[in-house]
C-alpha positions in Angstrom: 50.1 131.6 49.9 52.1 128.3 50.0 51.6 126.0 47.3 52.8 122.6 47.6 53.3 119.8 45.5 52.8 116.6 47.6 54.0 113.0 46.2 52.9 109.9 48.0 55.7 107.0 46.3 53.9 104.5 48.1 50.1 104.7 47.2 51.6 106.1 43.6 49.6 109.4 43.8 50.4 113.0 44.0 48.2 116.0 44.8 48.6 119.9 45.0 48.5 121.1 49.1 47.5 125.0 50.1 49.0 126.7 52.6 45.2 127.3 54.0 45.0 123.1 53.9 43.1 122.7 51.3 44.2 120.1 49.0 43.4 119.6 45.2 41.5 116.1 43.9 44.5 113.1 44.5 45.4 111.5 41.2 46.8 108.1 40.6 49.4 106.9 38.9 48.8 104.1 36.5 50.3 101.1 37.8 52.9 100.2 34.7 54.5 103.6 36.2 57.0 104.4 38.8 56.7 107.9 40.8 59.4 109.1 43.1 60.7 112.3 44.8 59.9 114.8 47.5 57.3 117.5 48.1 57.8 121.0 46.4 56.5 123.4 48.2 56.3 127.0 45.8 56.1 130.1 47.5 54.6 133.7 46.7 57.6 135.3 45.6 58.0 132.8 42.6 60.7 130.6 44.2 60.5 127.3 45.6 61.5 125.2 48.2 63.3 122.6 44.7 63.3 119.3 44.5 63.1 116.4 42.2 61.0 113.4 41.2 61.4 110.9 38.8 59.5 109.0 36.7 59.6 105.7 35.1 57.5 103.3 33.6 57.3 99.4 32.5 60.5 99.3 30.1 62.9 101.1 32.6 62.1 104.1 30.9 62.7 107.2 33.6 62.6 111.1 33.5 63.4 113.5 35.9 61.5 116.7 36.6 63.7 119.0 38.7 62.2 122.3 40.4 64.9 124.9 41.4 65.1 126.4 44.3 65.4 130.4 43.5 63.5 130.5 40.1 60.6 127.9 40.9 61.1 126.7 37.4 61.0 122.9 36.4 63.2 121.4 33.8 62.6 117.5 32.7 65.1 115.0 31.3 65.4 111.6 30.3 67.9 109.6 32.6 
């Protein structure tokens, strides 16, 4: 089954999407914080569809969490 992360920049929240459309609860990001990227979608075999999002916060402060694409693992750094 398809698991994907979901990001909505706009409304600042982000949620986890099943392939059967079920969705987990939506969380918020507090509003002194920043949120951007894409959707990840992670599939059965362990790999992923990669991507990136970044976050930031009040002081201009930002990290970047990047998912690749054959290992499905995610690696974070500060910009």
């Amino acid at each position: 089954m398809d698991i994907a992360f979901k990001v909505d920049q706009d409304a600042k929240k982000y949620w986890i999407a099943y392939e059967d459309e079920n969705t987990s609860e939506t969380h918020s990001i507090p509003q002194k914080y920043t949120i951007e990227g894409e959707n990840v979608i992670f599939f059965p075999k362990g790999n992923s569809s990669g991507g990136r999002i970044e976050i930031g916060n009040e002081k201009g402060q930002k990290y970047e969490i990047t998912v690749d694409r054959v290992f499905g693992t995610a690696s974070i750094k500060r910009l």
